[in-house]
C-alpha positions in Angstrom: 20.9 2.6 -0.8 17.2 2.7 -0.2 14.6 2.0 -2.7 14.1 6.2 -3.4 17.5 6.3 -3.7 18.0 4.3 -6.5 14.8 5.6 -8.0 16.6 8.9 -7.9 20.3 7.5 -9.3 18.7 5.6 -12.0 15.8 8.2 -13.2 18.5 11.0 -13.4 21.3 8.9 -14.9 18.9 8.5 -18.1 16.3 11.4 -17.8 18.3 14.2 -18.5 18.1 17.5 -20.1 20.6 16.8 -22.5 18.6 13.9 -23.6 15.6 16.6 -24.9 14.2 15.3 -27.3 16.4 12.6 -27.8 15.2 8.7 -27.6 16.0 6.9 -23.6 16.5 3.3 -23.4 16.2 2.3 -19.9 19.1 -0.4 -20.5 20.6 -1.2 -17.0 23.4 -3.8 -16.7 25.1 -4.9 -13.8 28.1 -2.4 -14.4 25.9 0.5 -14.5 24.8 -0.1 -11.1 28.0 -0.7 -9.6 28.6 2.7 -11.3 25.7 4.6 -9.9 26.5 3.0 -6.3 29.9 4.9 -6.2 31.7 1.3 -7.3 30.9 -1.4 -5.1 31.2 -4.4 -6.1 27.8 -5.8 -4.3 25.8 -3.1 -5.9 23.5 -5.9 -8.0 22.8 -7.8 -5.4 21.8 -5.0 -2.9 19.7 -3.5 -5.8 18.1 -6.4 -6.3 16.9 -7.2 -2.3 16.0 -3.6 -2.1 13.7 -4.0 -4.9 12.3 -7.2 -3.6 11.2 -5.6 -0.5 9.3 -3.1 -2.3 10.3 -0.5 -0.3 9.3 2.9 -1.0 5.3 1.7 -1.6 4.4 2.1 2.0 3.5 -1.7 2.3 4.3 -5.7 2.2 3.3 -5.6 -2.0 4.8 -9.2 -3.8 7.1 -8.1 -6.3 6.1 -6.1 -9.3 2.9 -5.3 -7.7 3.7 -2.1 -5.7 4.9 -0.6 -8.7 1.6 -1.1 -10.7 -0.6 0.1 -7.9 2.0 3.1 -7.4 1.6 3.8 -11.0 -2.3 4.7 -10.6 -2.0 7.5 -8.0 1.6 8.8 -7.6 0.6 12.3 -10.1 -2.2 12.8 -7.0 0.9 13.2 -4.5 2.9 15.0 -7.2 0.7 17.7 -7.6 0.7 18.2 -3.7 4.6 17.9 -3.8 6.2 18.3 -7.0 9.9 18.1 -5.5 9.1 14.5 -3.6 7.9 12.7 -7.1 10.4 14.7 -9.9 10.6 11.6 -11.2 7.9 8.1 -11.3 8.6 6.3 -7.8 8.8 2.8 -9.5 11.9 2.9 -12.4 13.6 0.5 -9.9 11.3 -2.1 -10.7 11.3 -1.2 -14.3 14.9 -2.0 -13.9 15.1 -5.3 -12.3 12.7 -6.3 -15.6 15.4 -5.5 -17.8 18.2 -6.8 -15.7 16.6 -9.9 -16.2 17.0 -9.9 -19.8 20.1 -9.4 -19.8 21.7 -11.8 -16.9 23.3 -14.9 -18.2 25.4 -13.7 -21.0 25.3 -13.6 -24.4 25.1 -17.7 -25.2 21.0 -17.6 -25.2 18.5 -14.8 -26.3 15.0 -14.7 -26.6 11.6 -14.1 -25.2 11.3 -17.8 -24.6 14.2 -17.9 -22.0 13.1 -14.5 -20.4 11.3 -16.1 -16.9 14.4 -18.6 -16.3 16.7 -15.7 -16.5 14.6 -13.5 -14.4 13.8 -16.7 -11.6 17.6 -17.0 -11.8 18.7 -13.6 -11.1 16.5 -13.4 -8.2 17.6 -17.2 -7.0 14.2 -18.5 -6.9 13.3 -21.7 -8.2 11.3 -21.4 -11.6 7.4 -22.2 -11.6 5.1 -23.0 -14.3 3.6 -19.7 -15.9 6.2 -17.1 -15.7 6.6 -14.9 -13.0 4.0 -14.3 -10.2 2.6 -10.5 -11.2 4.9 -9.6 -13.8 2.2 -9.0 -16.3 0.8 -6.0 -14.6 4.6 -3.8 -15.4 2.8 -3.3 -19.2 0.8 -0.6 -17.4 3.9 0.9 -15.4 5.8 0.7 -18.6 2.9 2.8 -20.5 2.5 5.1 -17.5 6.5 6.0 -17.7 6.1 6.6 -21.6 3.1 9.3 -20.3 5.5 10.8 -18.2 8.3 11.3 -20.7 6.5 12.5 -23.3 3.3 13.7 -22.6 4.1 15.5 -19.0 8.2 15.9 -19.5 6.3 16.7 -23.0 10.0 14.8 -24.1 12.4 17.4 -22.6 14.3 15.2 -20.6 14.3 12.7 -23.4 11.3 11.0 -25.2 10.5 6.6 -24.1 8.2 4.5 -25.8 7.3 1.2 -25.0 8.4 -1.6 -28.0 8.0 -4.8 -27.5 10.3 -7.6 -29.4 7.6 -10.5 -29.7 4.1 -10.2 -30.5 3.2 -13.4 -28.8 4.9 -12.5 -25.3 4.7 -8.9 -24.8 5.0 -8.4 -21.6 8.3 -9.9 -21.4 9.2 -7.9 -24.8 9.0 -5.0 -23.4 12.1 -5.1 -21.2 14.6 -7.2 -23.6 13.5 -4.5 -26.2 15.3 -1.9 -23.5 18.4 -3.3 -24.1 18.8 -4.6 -27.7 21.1 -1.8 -28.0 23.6 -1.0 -25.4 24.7 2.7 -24.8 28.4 2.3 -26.8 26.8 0.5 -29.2 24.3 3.5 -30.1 27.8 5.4 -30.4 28.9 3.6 -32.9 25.6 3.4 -34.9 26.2 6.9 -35.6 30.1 6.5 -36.5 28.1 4.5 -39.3 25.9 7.0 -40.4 28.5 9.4 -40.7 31.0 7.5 -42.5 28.5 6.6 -45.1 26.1 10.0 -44.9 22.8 9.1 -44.2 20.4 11.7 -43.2 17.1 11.1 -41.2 14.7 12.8 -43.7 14.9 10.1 -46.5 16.8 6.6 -44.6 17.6 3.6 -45.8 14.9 0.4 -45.3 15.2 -1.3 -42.0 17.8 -4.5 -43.7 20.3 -1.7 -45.5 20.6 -0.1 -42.4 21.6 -3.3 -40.7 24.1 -4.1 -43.4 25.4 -0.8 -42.9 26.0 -0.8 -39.5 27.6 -4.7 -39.4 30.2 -3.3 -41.9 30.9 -0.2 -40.6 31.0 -0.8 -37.0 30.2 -4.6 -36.6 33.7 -5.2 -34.2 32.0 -2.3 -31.8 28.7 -4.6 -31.6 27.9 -7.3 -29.0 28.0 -10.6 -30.5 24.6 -10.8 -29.9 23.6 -8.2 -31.6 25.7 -8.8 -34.6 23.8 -12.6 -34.7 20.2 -10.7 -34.4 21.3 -8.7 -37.3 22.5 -11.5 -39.8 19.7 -12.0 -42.4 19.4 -15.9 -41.3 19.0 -15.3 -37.9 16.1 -17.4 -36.4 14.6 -15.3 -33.8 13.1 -12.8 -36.8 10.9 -10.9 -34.3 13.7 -9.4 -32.1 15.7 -8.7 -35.5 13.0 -7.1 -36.6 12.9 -4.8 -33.1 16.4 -4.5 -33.1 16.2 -3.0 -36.9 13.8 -0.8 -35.5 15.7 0.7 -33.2 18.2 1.3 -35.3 16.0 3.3 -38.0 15.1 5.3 -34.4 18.9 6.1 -33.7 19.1 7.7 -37.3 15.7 9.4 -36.8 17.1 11.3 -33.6 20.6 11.4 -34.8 21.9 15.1 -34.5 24.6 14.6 -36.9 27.6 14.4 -33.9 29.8 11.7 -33.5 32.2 10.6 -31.0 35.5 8.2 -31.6 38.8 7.5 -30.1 41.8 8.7 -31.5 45.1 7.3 -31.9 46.0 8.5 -28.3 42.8 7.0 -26.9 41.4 10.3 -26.5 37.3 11.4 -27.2 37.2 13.3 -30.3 34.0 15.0 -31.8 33.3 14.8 -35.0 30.0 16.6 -36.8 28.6 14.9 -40.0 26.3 15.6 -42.9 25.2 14.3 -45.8 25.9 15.0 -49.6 22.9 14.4 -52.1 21.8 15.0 -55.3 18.9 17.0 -56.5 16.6 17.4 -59.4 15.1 20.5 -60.7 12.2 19.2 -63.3 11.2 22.5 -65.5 8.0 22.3 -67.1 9.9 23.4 -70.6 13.4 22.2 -71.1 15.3 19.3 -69.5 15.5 18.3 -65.6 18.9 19.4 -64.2 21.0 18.1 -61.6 22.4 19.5 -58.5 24.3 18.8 -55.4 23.2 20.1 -51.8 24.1 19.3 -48.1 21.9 18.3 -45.8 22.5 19.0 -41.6 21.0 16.5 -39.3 21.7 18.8 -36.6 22.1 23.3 -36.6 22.8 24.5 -39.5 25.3 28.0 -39.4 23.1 31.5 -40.4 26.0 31.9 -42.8 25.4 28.2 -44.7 28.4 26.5 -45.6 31.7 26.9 -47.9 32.4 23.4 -48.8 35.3 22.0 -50.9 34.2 19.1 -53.3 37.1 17.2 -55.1 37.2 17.7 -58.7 34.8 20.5 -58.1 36.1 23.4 -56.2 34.9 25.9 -53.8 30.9 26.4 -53.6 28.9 27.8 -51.1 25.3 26.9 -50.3 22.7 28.5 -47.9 19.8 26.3 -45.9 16.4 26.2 -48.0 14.7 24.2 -45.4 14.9 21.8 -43.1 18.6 21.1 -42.9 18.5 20.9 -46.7 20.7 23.6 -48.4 20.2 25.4 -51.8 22.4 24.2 -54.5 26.2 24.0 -54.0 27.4 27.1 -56.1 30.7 28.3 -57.2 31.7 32.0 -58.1 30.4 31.5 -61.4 27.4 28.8 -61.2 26.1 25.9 -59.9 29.1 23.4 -59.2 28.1 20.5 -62.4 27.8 17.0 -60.7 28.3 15.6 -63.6 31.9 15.4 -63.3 31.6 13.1 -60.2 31.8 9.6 -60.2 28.8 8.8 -59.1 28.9 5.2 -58.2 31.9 6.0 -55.7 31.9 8.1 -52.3 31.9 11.6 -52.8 33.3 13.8 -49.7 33.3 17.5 -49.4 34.5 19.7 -46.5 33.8 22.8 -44.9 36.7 23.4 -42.7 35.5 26.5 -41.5 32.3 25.0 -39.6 34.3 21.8 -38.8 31.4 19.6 -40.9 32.4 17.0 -43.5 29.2 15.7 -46.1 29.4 12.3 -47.4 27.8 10.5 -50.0 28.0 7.0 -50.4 28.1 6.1 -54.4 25.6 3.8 -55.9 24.4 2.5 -59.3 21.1 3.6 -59.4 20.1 7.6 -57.5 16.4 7.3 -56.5 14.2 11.1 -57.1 11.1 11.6 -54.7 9.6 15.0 -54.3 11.2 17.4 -52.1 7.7 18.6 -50.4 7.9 16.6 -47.1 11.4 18.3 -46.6 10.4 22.1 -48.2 12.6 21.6 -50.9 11.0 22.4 -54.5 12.0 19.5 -57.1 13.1 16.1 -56.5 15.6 15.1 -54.1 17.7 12.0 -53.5 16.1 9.3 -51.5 17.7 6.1 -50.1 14.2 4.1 -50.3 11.8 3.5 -52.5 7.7 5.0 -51.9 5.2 3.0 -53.5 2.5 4.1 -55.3 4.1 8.0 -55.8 5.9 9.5 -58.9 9.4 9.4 -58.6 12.6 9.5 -60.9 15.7 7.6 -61.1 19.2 7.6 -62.5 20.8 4.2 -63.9 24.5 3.7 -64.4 24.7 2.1 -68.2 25.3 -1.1 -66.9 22.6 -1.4 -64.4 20.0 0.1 -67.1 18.6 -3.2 -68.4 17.7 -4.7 -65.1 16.1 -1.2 -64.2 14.0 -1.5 -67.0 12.8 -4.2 -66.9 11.7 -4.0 -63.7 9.9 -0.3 -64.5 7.8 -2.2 -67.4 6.9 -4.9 -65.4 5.8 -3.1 -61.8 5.5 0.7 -62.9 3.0 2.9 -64.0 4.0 5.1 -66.8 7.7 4.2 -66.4 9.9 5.7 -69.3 13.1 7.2 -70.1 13.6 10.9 -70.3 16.4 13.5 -71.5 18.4 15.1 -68.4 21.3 17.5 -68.3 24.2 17.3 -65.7 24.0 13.4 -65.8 28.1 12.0 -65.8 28.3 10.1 -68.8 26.9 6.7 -69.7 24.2 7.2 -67.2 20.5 7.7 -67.8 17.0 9.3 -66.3 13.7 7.4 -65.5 10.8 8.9 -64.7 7.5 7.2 -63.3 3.6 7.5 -62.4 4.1 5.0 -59.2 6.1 1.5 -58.3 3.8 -0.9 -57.3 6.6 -2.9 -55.7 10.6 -3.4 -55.3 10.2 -7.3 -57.1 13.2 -8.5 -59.1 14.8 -5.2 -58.3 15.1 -4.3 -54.8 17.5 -6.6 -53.5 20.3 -5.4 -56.3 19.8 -1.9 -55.7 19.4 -0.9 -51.8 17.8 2.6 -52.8 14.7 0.6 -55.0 13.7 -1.1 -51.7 10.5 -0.4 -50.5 9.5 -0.4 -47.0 9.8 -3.3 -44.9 7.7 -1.8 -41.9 5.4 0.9 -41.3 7.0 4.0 -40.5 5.4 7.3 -39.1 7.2 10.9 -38.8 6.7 14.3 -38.3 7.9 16.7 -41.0 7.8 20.2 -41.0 5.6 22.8 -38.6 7.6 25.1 -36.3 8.9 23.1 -33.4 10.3 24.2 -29.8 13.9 23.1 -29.9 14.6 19.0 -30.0 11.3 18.1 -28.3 8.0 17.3 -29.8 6.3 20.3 -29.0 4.9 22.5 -31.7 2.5 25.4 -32.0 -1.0 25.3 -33.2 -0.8 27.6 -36.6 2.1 25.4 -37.2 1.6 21.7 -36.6 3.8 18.9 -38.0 2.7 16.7 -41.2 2.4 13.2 -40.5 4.8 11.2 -43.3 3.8 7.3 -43.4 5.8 4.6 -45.5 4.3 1.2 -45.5 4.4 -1.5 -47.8 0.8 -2.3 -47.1 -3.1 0.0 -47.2 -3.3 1.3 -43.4 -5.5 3.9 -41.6 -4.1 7.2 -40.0 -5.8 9.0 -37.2 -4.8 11.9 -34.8 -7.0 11.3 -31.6 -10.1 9.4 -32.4 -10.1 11.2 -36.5 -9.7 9.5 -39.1 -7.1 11.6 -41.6 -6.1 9.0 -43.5 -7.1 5.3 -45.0 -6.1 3.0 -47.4 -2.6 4.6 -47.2 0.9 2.8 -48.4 3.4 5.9 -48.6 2.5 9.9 -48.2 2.3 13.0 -46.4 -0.9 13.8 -44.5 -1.8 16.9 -43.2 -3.4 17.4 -39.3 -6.8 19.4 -39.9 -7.0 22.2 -37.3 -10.4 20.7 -36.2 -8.7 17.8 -34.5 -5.9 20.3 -33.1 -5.9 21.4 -29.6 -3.7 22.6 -26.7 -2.1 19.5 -25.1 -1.2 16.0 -25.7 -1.5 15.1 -29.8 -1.5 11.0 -30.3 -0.8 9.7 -33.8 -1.8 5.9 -34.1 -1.0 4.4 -37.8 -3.7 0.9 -37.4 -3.5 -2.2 -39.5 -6.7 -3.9 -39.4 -7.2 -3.8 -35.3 -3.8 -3.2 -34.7 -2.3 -0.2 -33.9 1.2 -0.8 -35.7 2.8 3.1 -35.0 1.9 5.4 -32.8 3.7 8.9 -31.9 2.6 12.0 -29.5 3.5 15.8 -30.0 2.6 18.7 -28.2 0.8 21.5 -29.2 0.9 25.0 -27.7 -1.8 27.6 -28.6 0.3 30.5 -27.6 3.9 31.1 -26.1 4.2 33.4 -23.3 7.9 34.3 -21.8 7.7 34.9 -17.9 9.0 38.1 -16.8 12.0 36.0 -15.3 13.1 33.8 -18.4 13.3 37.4 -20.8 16.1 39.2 -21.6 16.3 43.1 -20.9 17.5 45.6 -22.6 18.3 49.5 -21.7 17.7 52.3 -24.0 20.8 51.7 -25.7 19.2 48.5 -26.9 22.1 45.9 -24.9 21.1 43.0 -22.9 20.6 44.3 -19.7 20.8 42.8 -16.1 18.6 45.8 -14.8 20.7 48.1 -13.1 21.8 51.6 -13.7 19.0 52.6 -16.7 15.4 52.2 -17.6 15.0 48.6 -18.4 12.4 47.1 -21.1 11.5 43.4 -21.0 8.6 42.9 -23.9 6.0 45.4 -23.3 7.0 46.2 -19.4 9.2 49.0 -18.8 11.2 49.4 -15.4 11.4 52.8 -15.5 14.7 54.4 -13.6 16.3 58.1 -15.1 19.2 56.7 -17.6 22.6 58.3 -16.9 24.2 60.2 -20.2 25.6 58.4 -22.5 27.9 59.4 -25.6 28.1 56.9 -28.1 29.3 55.7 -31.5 26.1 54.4 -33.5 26.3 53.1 -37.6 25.6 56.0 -39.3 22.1 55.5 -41.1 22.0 51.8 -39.8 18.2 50.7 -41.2 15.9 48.6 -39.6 15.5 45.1 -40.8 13.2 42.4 -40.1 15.6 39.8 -41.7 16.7 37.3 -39.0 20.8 38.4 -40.0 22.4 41.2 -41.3 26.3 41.1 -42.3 28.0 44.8 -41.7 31.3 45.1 -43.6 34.3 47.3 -42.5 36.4 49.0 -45.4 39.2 46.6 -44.5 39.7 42.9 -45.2 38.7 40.8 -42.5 36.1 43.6 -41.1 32.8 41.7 -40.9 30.4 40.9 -38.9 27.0 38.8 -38.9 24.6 40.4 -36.8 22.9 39.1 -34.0 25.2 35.9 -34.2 28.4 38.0 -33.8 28.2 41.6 -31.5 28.4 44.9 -33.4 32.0 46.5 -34.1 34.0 47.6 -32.0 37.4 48.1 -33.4 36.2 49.1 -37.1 32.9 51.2 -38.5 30.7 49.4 -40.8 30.6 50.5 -44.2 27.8 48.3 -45.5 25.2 46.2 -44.0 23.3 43.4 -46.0 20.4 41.8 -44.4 20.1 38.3 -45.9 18.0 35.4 -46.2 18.3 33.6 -49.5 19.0 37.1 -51.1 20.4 40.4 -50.0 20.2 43.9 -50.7 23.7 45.8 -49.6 23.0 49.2 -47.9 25.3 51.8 -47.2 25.8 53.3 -44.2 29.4 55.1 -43.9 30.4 58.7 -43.8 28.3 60.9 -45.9 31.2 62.9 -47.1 32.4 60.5 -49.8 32.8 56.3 -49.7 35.8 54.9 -48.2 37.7 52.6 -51.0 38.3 49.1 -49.7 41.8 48.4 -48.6 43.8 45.4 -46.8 44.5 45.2 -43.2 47.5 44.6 -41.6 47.8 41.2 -39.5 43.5 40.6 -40.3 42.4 37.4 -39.4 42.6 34.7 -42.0 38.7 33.2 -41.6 37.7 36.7 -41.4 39.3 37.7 -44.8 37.7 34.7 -46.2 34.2 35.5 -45.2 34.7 39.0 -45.8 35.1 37.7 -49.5 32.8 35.4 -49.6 30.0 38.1 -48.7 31.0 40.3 -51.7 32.8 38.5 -54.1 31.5 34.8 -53.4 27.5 36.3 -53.0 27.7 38.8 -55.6 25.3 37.3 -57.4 23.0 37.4 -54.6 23.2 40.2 -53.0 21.7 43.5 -55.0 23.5 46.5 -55.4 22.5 49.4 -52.9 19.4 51.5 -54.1 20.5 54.9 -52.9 21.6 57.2 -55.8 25.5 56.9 -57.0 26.3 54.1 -54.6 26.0 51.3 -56.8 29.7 51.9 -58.1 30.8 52.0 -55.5 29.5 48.6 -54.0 30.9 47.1 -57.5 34.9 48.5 -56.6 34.4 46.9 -53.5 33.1 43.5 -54.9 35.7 43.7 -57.5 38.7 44.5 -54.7 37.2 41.3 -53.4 37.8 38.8 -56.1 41.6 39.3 -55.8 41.9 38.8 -51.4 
């Protein structure tokens, strides 16, 4: 293979549209080359003479060189042929770099031995230095992070250059590629499934290492399981590797994927289960329990079973966060959970199963960097912000103590929907996790500074955002730093909040977010903002006058505003009779039979059956009727109806009674109440 030719096999094998959005480690190991090269066994070795050429740069460059001169002008020759340069011409050399870091084994690991590996890979005998050239791949490195993110805008998958050593970074950069092999970012999320984590509120750095070592530790390289035991003496690449783990659960979509008992893939698709706190400004703070979606959550929300609990049914609020699990007749109690042991709940019907691991202590921040009013529970500790927490009896005293000695305004307060023995917190601020932290995993503050974007309306996976919508910027750190978008200060002397973008320092384009620690810029993050959205005339649906997605023949066709006109054939019809318009994004219809529903536009309107009511629904409905006029058809059950479809049909009149509002029109509100009623007993 020539030197484009692996450019081409390696840039696709990890730029990919199913990576949008999604973090790409450039890992390449000896059998993914023998892979890409159709299995020969020599693949490495070719690869690696190829590279040393330098083919493909037009000219007799020493190694590493080519690639960094390339790396300055190959957009000029894109823009003149866009096909030639899809992808950067120089990944191959990227990949030889982290080759290198990986040849030799597992017995030795660290920046220090980087060059010996790398001279010994390429057979040359070692000089003193490091290698000739290398340090010029830092700017080929930064110019492939441009690429991904700012003009793939991350939709083939988002790169950013880490480094594991702040001493050596140029030969960082490429070990940091493959602290984490492909199967073991697999099983990473196996562990976050297994104990629920969810990316909104994670675990500090040194849980989520525990974590994954008991969950999946015999799916890890013995190297990586020595980089993540606390006494392990290269602290710099744990501290990387932790990294890169908290960026796993950050882009984590909520799917899993194991092996069965017959060695076959299976697909699993996780949540999480966590506890909420409703603080009124009269009375006592309450306690709920909601699921939270890493990934899509269903129009519909979700019918869970919780164990000792029951039934309840929940609807998304925001963000992935639902509204409190309820039951037919309230708000499921969490009280009578255990709370210091795993709590699972189910919703067969969606295929999703929530987990919450237990735990002594249940940390309270505010639920405004999510959308969700209240408090909601949080697996780490934010420093110098109010916050609650709920103590198991026996776990009370050392939780005091530690509120009176580095709280503001800590003190005990009356809750309802607490399980018995435990007791509610509240406090101004925590000035640090001392004395208390390492006890209780969710009282740890942050170990590193971390930097998100919440909120704003995004375009799918990627970061790319529009301008009357940006993102917040959420920062955690355990020490003062200074936030800027561009060249603007928005924030300084921050440890832990949520900083909003001012629409001066917003434009169309390319959005950098650096979080600096003195001179340093610690974080850094880029979005995308659009000013407008425009469909082209190509990408748009069509419809016909009948209002059905169209492919334009036979019928005038309307795309937006543009009308294609052509004289539509007759048509006779069955239509809802009185069907309203709504704006709400779903409206259920429901047939006079059990089993007769359907959520519109997920679902296509009926066929087989005529709609008797139609609900549009966000977090509330209002039922409309829209049957004969003659008189309302009583509700009756269907021979052979499907079994999820009788269930849903109850769920949206018996189960959502409570949220849905009887029909306004004159005389039908009876009727809407038999129905409801026939519904209880299906």
């Amino acid at each position: 293979m020539t030197y484009e030719e692996w450019n081409e096999v390696l840039a696709g094998h990890f730029f990919t549209p199913r990576q949008s959005g999604r973090r790409v480690y450039l890992c390449v190991t000896r059998d993914l080359l023998v892979q890409l090269s159709g299995g020969r066994g020599d693949a490495q070795e070719e690869f690696i003479e190829v590279v040393r050429e330098g083919r493909g740069f037009g000219s007799n460059y020493p190694l590493f060189v080519g690639a960094a001169r390339w790396a300055d002008r190959w957009r000029n020759l894109r823009f003149n042929d866009p096909e030639m340069y899809r992808y950067p011409p120089y990944i191959p050399d990227l990949a030889l770099s982290v080759l290198a870091a990986g040849h030799g084994g597992e017995s030795e690991f660290s920046t220090a031995s980087y060059y010996p590996r790398l001279f010994d890979l390429l057979g040359e005998r070692p000089v003193p230095g490091g290698y000739p050239h290398f340090d010029q791949l830092r700017d080929v490195w930064l110019d492939l992070e441009r690429w991904a993110n700012i003009d793939e805008r991350g939709r083939l998958g988002t790169f950013r250059v880490l480094t594991t050593s702040s001493n050596r970074v140029h030969v960082g950069i490429p070990i940091a590629q493959t602290l984490l092999a492909e199967r073991e970012r697999e099983a990473l999320k196996r562990a976050f499934a297994a104990v629920g984590l969810q990316p909104s509120f994670p675990p500090v750095e040194s849980v989520l290492g525990a974590i994954a070592l008991k969950h999946v530790g015999t799916d890890l390289r013995p190297r990586t399981r020595r980089l993540l035991h606390p006494d392990t003496p290269d602290e710099e690449l744990r501290i990387a590797l932790l990294e890169a783990i908290s960026d796993e659960l950050e882009d984590w979509d909520g799917v899993a994927v194991a092996r069965d008992d017959g060695d076959a893939l299976r697909r699993s698709r996780s949540g999480a289960l966590a506890l909420s706190l409703h603080v009124p400004l009269l009375g006592a703070p309450r306690v709920s329990l909601r699921c939270v979606a890493s990934g899509t959550v269903p129009e519909e929300g979700w019918d869970v079973v919780v164990p000792k609990l029951g039934r309840g049914a929940c609807v998304e609020a925001a963000a992935g966060w639902s509204t409190a699990v309820e039951a037919d007749d309230g708000a499921l109690s969490p009280a009578l959970l255990d709370w210091t042991s795993p709590i699972t709940a189910a919703d067969d019907g969606h295929g999703v199963t929530f987990r919450r691991a237990g735990s002594r202590v249940v940390l309270f921040v505010s639920g405004e960097s999510v959308g969700v009013d209240g408090y909601v529970e949080s697996n780490r500790l934010p420093l110098g912000e109010p916050f609650f927490v709920a103590v198991e009896g026996a776990s009370s005293a050392a939780v005091e103590e530690w509120g009176s000695a580095s709280c503001d305004g800590f003190k005990g307060v009356f809750a309802q929907s607490l399980p018995e023995g435990w007791g509610l917190y509240r406090a101004d601020a925590a000035r640090s996790d001392e004395g208390v932290g390492m006890h209780f995993s969710a009282l740890s503050a942050p170990e590193t500074v971390q930097l998100s974007l919440v909120g704003g309306v995004r375009l799918g996976r990627t970061a790319e955002y529009f301008s009357f919508s940006p993102p917040s910027l959420r920062v955690q750190s355990a020490r003062p730093v200074t936030v800027r978008v561009g060249s603007t200060v928005v924030g300084e002397a921050v440890e832990t909040g949520t900083l909003s973008i001012p629409p001066a320092v917003l434009s169309a384009g390319a959005i950098r977010v650096e979080v600096v620690e003195g001179d340093e810029v610690v974080k850094a993050r880029e979005f995308f903002v659009h000013d407008e959205f425009a469909l082209a005339p190509s990408e748009g649906p069509q419809f016909n006058v009948y209002g059905e997605v169209s492919g334009g023949a036979n019928g005038t066709v309307y795309r937006g505003v543009t009308v294609h006109p052509t004289p539509p054939s007759p048509r006779s019809f069955n239509v809802l009779p009185e069907l309203p318009s709504f704006t709400s994004r779903r409206v259920v219809l429901l047939g006079r039979g059990v089993g007769e529903v359907a959520v519109w536009p997920k679902e296509p309107l009926p066929t087989g059956w005529a709609a008797i009511w139609t609900v549009p629904v966000e977090k509330r409905g209002r039922a409309a009727y829209c049957g004969p006029t003659e008189s309302v058809p009583s509700p009756q059950r269907r021979a052979g109806a499907n079994l999820r479809k009788a269930k849903e049909w109850k769920k949206w009149l018996y189960q959502w009674r409570k949220k849905i509002d009887p029909p306004r029109q004159n005389g039908l509100g009876k009727a809407w109440k038999e129905y409801v009623s026939f519904a209880r007993n299906v």
